[in-house]
C-alpha positions in Angstrom: 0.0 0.0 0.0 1.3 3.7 -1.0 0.1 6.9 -1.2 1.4 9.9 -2.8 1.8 13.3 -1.4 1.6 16.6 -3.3 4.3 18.4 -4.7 3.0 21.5 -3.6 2.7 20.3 -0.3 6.5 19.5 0.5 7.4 22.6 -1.6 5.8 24.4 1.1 7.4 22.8 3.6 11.1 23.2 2.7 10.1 26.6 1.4 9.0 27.3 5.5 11.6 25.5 7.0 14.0 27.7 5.4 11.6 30.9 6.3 11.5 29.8 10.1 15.0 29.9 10.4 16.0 33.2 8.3 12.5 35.0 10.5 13.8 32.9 14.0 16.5 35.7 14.6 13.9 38.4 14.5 11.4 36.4 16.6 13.6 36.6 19.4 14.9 39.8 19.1 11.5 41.9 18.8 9.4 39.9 20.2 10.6 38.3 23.0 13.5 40.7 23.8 15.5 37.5 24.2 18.8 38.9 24.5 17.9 41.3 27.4 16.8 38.2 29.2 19.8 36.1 27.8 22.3 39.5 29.4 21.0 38.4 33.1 22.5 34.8 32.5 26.2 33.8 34.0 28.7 33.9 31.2 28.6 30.5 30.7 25.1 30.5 30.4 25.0 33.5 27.8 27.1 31.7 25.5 25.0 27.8 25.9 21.8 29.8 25.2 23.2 31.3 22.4 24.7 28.4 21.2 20.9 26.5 21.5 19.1 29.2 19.3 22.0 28.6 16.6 21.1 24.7 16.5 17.8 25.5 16.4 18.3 27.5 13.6 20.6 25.9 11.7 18.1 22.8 11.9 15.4 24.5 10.4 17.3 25.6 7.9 19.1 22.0 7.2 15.9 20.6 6.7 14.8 23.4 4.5 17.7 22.5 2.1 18.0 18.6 2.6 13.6 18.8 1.6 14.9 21.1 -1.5 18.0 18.8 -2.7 17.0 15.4 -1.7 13.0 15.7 -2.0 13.1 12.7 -4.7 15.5 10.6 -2.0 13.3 11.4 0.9 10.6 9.3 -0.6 12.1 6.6 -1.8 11.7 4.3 1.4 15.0 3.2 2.2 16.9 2.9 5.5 18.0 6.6 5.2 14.9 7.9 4.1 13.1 6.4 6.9 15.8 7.6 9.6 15.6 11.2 7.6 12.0 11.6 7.4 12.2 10.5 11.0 14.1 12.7 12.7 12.6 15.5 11.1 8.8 14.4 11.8 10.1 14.0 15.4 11.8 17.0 15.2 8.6 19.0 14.2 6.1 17.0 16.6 8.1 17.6 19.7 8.0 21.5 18.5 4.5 21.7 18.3 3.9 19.5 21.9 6.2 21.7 23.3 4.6 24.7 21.7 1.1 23.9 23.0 2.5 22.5 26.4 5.4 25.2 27.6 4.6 28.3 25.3 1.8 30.2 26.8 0.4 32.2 24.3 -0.6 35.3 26.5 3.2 36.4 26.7 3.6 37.4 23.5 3.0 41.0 22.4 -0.4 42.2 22.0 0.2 44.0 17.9 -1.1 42.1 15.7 1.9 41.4 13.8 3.1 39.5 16.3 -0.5 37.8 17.2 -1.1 36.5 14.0 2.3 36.1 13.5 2.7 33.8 16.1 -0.9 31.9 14.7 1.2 31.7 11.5 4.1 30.0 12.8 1.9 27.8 14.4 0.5 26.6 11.4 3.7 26.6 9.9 5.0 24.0 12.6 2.0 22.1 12.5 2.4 21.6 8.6 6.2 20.7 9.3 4.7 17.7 11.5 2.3 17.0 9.0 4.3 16.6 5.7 7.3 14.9 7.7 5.1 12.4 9.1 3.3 11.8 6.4 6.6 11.4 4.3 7.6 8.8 7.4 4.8 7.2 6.9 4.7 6.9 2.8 8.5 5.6 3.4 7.4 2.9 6.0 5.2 1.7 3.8 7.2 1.2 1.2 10.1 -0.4 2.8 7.7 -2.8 4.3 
């Protein structure tokens, strides 16, 4: 059993991966002042903080460009595919439960910028979970 999922659909994807992590430095700079919270950290602390919001970054951009160069290769349903596919579904599923669990939506500004922007993001996560897992899934299915 297979099932095919639209073009348009992991375009989109990649397309917002790479958006979340060129908008993510913004994000914490306007709108949740991070790095006036991040100045009251030890040293140490400053600089592991830092270091975190580069990984997460530089994973949302990864994924952007592994979806755009390897989109034929992430559906093919081998061993890598699977552990690709994978660890990005995960990736975006434990963003989004983390999101809805730890992320209180109250504390972000009240502009609307930054009200729907934050809806937007949402739904730009959720749809990260979505194509990945379904890509998981397609790729499953055709290795077994």
């Amino acid at each position: 059993m297979s099932f095919n999922i639209p073009n348009w659909l992991i375009i989109l994807g990649r397309c917002g991966q790479i958006f979340t992590a060129i908008i993510y430095p913004f994000i914490r700079h306007r709108v949740f002042d991070w790095y006036t919270d991040v100045k009251k950290l030890k040293p140490l602390n400053q600089e592991i903080a830092k270091t975190y919001g580069r990984y997460i970054q530089g994973l949302n951009l990864s994924f952007g460009i592994i979806a755009i160069l390897l989109t034929q290769e992430l559906q093919n349903g081998s061993k890598l595919a699977i552990a690709l596919t994978g660890l990005i579904a995960l990736y975006w599923v434990g963003k989004v439960a983390t999101q809805i669990a730890y992320y209180p939506m109250y504390e972000i500004p009240k502009k609307p910028i930054f009200k729907y922007g934050g809806y937007g993001m949402n739904l730009l996560f959720v749809l990260f979970a979505v194509v990945f897992s379904l890509l998981l899934i397609k790729n499953l299915l055709f290795f077994f």
